[in-house]
Backbone as CSV, one residue per row, in Angstrom:
resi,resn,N_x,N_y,N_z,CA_x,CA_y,CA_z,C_x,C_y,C_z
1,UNK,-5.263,-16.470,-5.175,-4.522,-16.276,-3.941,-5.474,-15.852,-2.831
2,UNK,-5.400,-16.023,-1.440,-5.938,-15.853,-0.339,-5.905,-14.368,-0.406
3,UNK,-6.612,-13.769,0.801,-6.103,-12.344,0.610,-4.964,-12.266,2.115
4,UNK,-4.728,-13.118,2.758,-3.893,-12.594,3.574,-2.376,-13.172,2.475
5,UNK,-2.662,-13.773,1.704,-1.582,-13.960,0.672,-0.937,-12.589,-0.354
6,UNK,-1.931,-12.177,-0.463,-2.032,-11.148,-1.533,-1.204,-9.497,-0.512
7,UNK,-1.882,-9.407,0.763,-1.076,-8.866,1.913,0.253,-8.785,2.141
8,UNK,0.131,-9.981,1.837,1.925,-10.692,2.717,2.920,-10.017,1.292
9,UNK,2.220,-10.250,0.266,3.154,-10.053,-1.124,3.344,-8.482,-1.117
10,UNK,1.847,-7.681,-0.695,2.324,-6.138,-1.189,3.313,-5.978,-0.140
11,UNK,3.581,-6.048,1.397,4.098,-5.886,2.273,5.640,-6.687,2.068
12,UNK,5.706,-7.741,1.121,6.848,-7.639,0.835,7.608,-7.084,0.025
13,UNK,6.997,-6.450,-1.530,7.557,-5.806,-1.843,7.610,-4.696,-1.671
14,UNK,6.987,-4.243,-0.579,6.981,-2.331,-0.186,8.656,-2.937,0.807
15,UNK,9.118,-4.195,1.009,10.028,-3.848,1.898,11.604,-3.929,0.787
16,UNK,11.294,-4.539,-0.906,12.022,-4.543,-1.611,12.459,-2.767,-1.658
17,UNK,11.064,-2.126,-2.025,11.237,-0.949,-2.651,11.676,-0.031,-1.171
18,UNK,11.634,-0.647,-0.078,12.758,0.079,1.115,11.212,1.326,1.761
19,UNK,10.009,0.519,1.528,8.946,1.440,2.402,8.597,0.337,3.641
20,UNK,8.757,1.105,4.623,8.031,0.368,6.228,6.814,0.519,5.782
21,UNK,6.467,-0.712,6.468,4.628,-0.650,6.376,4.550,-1.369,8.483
22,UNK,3.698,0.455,8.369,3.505,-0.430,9.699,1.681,-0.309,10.157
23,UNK,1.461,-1.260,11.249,-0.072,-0.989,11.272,-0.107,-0.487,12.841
24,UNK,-0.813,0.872,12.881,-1.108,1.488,14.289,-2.254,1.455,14.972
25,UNK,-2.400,1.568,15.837,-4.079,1.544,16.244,-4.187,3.529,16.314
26,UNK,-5.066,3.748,15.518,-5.327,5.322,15.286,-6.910,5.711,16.306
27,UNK,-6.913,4.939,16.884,-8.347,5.149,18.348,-8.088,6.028,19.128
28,UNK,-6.646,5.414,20.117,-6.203,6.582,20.634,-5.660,7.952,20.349
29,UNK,-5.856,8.168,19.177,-4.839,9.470,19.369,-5.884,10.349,18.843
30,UNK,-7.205,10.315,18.957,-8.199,12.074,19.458,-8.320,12.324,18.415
31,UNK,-7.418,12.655,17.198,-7.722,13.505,16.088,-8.194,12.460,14.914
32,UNK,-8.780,12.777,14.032,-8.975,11.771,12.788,-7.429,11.759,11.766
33,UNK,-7.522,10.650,11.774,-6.123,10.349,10.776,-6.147,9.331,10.057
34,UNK,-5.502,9.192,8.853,-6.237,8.333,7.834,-4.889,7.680,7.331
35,UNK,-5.136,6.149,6.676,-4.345,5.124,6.339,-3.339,6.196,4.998
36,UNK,-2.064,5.156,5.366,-1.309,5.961,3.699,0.652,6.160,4.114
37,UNK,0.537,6.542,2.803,2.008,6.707,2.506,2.399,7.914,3.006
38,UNK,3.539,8.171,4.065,4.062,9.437,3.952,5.721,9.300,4.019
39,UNK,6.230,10.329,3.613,7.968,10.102,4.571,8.265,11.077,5.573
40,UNK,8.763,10.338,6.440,9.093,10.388,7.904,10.769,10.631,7.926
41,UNK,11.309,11.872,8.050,12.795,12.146,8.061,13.244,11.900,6.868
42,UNK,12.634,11.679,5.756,13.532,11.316,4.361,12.911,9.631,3.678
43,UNK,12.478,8.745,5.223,12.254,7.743,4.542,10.925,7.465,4.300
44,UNK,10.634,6.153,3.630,9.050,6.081,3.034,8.459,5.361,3.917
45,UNK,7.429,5.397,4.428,6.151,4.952,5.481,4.979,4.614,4.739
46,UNK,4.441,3.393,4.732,2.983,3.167,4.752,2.581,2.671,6.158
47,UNK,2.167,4.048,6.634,0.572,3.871,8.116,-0.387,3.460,7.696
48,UNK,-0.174,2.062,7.979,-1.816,1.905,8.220,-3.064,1.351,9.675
49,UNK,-4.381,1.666,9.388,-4.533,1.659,11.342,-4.972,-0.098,10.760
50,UNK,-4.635,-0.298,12.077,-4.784,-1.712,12.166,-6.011,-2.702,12.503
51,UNK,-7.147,-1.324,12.989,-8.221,-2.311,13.203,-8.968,-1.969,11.640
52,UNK,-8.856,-1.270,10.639,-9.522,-1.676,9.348,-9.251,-2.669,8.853
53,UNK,-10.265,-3.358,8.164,-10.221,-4.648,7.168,-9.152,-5.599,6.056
54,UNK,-8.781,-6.076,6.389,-7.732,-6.692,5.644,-7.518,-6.187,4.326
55,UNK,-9.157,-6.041,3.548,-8.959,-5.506,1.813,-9.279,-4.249,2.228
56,UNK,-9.357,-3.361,3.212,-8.911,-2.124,3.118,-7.668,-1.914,2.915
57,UNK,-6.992,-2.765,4.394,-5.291,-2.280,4.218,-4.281,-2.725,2.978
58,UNK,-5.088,-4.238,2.265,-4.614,-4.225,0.665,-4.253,-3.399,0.192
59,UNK,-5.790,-2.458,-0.437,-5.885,-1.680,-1.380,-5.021,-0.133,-0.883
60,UNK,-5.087,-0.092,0.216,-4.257,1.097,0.935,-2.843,0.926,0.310
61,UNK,-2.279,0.024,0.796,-1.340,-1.224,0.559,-0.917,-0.240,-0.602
62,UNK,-1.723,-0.833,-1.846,-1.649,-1.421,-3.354,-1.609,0.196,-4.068
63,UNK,-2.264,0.586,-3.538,-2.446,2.405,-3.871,-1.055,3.497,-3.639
64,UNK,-0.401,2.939,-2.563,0.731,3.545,-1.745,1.698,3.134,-2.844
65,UNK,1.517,1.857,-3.225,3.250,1.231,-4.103,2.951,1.681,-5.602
66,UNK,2.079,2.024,-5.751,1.534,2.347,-7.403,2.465,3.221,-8.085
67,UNK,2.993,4.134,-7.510,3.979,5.337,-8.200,5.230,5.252,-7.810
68,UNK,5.490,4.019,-6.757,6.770,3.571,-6.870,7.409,3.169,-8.170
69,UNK,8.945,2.714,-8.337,9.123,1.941,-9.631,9.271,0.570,-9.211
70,UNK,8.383,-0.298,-9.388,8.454,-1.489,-9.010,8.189,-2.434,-10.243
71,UNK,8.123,-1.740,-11.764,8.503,-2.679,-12.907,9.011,-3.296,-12.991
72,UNK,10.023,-3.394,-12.468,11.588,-4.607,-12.924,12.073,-5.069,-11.712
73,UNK,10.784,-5.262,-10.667,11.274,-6.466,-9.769,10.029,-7.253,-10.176
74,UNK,10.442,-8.632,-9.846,9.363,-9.702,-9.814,7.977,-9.614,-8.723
75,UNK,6.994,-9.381,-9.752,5.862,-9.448,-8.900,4.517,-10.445,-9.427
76,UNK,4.091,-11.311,-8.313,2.881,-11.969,-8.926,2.393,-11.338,-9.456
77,UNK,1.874,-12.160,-10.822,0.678,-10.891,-11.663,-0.481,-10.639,-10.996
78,UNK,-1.126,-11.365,-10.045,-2.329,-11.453,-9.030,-1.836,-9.839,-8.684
79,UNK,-0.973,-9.829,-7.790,-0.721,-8.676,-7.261,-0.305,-7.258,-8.079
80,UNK,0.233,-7.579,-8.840,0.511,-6.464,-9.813,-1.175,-6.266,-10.369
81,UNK,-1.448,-6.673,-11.327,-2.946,-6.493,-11.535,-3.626,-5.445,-10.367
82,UNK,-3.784,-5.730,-9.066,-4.505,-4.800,-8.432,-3.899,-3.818,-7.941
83,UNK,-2.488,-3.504,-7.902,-1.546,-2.324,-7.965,-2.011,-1.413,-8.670
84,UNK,-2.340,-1.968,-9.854,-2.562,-1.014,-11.022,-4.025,-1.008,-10.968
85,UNK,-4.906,-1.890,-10.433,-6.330,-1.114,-10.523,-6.458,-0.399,-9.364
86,UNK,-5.740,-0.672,-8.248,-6.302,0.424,-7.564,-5.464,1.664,-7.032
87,UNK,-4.512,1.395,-7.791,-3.503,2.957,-8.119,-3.995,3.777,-9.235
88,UNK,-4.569,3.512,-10.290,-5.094,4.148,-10.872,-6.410,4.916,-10.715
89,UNK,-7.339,3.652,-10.204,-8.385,4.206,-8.967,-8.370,5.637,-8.431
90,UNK,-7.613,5.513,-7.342,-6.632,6.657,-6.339,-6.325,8.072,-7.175
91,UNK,-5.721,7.484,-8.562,-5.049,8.401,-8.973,-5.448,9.000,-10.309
92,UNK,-6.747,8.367,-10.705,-7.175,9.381,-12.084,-6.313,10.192,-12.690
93,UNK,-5.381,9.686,-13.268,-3.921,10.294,-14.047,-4.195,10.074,-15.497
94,UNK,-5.008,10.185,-16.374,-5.279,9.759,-17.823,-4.362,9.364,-18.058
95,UNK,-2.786,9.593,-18.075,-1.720,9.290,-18.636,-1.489,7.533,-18.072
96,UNK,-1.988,7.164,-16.722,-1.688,6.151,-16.760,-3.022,4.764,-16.943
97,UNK,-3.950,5.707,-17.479,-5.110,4.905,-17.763,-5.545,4.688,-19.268
């Protein structure tokens, strides 16, 4: 798969699992602030800044949906595969390695 393919897929299923993914430009705003998952009033957010690299915002991407439950929806294995390498990455959890 392309990687703006591989993009398009995490960004669609972050919209199955009901997370916005949005991309900001983080230049202007003075303070350092960094790509990622947070919730905003209750709901789930992936920020990411928009002038980093496409396989940055992937793996940002791919790292953010990792501890979601997204087992038992349909996902390319392309994409699942790097969910899990680079959620585990992120997350040095022995339990899930």
């Amino acid at each position: 798969m392309k990687p703006e393919q591989i993009y398009q897929e995490l960004k669609d299923l972050a919209e199955k699992l009901e997370v916005t993914v949005s991309e900001q430009s983080f230049r202007a705003s003075g303070i350092p602030v960094k790509s990622g998952f947070c919730l905003i009033k209750g709901k789930m957010h992936c920020i990411i800044d928009k002038n980093i690299t496409l396989r940055k915002k992937t793996v940002i991407l791919a790292q953010s949906l990792f501890e979601l439950p997204h087992e038992n929806l349909f996902v390319v294995p392309a994409v699942r595969e790097l969910i899990i390498k680079h959620g585990r990455k992120n997350n040095n959890n022995p339990k899930t390695q």
